[in-house]
N, C-alpha and C positions, 0 to 999 in steps of 0.2 A: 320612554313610553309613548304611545301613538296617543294623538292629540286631537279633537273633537271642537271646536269654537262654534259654537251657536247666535248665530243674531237673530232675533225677531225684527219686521219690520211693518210699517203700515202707513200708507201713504207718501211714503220716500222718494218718490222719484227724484226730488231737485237733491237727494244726497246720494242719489248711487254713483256717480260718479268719484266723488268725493270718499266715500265709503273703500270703493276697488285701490283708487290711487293708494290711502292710508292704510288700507289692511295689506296688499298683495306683496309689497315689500316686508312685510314682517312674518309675513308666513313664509316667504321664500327664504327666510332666516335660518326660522323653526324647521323649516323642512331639511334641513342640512343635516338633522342629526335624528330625526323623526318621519312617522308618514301623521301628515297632518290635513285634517277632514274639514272643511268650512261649511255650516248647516246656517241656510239664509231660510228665513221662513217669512213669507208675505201672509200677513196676518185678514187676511179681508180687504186689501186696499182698494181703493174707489179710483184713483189715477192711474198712472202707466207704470206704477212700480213693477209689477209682475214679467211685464214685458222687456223693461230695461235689468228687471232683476237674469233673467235668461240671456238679453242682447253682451251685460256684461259679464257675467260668470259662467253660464251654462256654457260655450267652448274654451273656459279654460284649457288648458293644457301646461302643467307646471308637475316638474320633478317630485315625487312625494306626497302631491297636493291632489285629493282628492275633493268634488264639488256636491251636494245634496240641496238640491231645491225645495221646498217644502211650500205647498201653497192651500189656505182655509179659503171655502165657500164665500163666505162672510165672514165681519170683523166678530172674533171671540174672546178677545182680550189677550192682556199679554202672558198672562197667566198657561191660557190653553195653546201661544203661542209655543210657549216653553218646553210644556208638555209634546208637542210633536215634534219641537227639537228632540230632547231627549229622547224620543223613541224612534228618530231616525239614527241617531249619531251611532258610534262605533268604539271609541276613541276610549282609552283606559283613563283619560283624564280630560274631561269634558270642562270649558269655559263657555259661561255665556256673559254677555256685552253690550253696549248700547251700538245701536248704529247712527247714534247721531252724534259722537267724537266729544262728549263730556266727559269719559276715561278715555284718556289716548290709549289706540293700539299698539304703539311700539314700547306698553308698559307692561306687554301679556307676557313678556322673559320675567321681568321683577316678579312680577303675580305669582309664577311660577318657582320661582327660588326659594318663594316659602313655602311650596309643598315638599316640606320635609317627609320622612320617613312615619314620624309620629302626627301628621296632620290629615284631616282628611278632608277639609274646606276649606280655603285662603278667601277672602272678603275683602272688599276694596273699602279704606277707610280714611273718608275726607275726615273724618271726626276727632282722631286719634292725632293727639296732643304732638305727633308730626307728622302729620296731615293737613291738608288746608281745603280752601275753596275761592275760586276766582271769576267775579264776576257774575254769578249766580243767582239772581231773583231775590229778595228777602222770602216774600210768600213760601217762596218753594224750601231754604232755609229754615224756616219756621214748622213744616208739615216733619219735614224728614229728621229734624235735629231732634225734633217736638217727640216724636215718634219714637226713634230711637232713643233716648233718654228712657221713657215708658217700660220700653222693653230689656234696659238694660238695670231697671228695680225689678223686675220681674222676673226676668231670665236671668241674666248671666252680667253683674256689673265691667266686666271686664275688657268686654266685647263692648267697643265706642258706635258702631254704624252695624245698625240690620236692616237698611234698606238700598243698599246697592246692587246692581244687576250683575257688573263687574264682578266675579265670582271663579274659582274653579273648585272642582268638585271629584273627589274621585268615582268612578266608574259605581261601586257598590253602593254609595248613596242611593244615584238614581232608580237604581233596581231595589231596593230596601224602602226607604222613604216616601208615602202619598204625601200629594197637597191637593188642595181642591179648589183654591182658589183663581177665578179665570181672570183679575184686575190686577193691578199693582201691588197687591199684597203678596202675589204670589213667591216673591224670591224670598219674602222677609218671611212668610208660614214654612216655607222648603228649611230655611236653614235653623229656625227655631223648631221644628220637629225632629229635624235631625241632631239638636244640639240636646234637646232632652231625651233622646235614644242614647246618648251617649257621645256621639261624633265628635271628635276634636276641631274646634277651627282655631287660626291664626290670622290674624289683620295684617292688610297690609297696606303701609301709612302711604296715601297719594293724595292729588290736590283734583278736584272736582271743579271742571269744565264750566262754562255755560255751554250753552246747546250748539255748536260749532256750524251748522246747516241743518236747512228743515225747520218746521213747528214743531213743540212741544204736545202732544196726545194726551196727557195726563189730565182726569176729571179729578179736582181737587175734592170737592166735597165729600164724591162715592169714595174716592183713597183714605176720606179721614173716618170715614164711617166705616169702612172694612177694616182699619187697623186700632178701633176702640172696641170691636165689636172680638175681634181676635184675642185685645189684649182681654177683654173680660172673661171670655173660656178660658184662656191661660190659666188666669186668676181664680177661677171656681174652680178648674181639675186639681190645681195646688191645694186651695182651702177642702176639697172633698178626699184627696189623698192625707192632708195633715189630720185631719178627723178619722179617718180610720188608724190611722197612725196611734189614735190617743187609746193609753189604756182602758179598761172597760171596769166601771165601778165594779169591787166588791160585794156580793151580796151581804145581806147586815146579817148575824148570827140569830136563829130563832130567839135565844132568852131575851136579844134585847130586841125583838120584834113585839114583844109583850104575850108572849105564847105560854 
């Protein structure tokens, strides 16, 4: 099936290089048996990313391999990043990713292997009891483990990590599925809406990075207050679905109403 990989980026420049080396050999893999689409989207950045994002990708020329540039006015989060991914992309099986090499690229075949026949999301899952994480922040540990844990008493105990970007999705999601969210919350509301539609997902156990090149973008605080404020709607549309849910008293017969 034709393939779609989306990175959002924003203020990258010290990783596009890094970014081209690590992804172009593994698409020239994919492309062996596929036509595979790479959607780079400069989300707002304030340095030279936009220019070296074109100096290095825009004359590609690879077998297979098609290019899509995507570039916002201004920074809109990652969230609204995603979003113009997806409505550029093509590809019947669309993956999005980090571009600063916390999921390696040469793990997008594995990712891939779980999209079985009965799947319709595969999730990248440091969480999952074979899974790991190396090197990694505690802070940043504590938000996302912290996080997922929430959501996995709430949603689906099954599923170890709803906060990875690392992701593929097939084609009908993105067309079926809203999210509204323009920050970090944005991948973890995409695949919790899709998972209470119904959508099947499958993990799949990897070890999470530290940041490989580049800064880290992430506002920890707005991330923890977007993903309390998510978990609480969750939480009310359950408790107002189970209340409708509840049979409705019987009225009391007139004689014993004292008629």
């Amino acid at each position: 099936m034709d393939l779609s990989i989306i990175i959002p980026c924003f203020n990258e420049e010290e990783s596009m290089g890094q970014l081209q080396s690590k992804l172009l050999p593994v698409v020239r893999d994919l492309a062996q048996s596929r036509t595979v689409e790479i959607v780079l989207v400069d989300d707002g950045s304030a340095d030279n990313t936009w220019a070296l994002m074109q100096e290095t990708f825009g004359t590609l020329n690879e077998a297979n391999v098609t290019v899509r540039l995507e570039k916002h006015p201004r920074n809109m989060g990652l969230g609204a990043a995603i979003r113009t991914g997806f409505a550029a992309a093509t590809g019947d099986i669309i993956i999005t990713t980090d571009s600063d090499g916390t999921y390696k690229f040469s793990e997008i075949p594995s990712l891939l292997s779980y999209m079985t026949t009965d799947i319709d999301i595969v999730t990248a899952s440091p969480y999952h009891p074979q899974g790991g994480v190396a090197g990694v922040p505690q802070y940043r540990l504590i938000l996302s483990k912290g996080s997922s844990f929430i959501y996995r008493l709430i949603v689906n105990w099954r599923i170890y990590c709803y906060t990875a970007l690392f992701r593929a999705y097939r084609r009908e999601i993105i067309e079926t599925i809203p999210f509204h969210a323009d920050g970090y919350l944005a991948g973890t509301e995409f695949m919790v809406k899709a998972m209470m539609a119904g959508y099947r997902v499958a993990e799949y156990p990897t070890v999470l990075h530290q940041r490989n090149f580049g800064v880290s973008k992430a506002k920890i605080a707005r991330t923890i207050k977007a993903h309390l404020q998510f978990q609480g709607t969750i939480l009310l549309n359950k408790l107002n679905i189970f209340a409708r849910k509840q049979p409705k008293p019987r009225p009391m017969p007139r004689e014993k109403m004292g008629y």
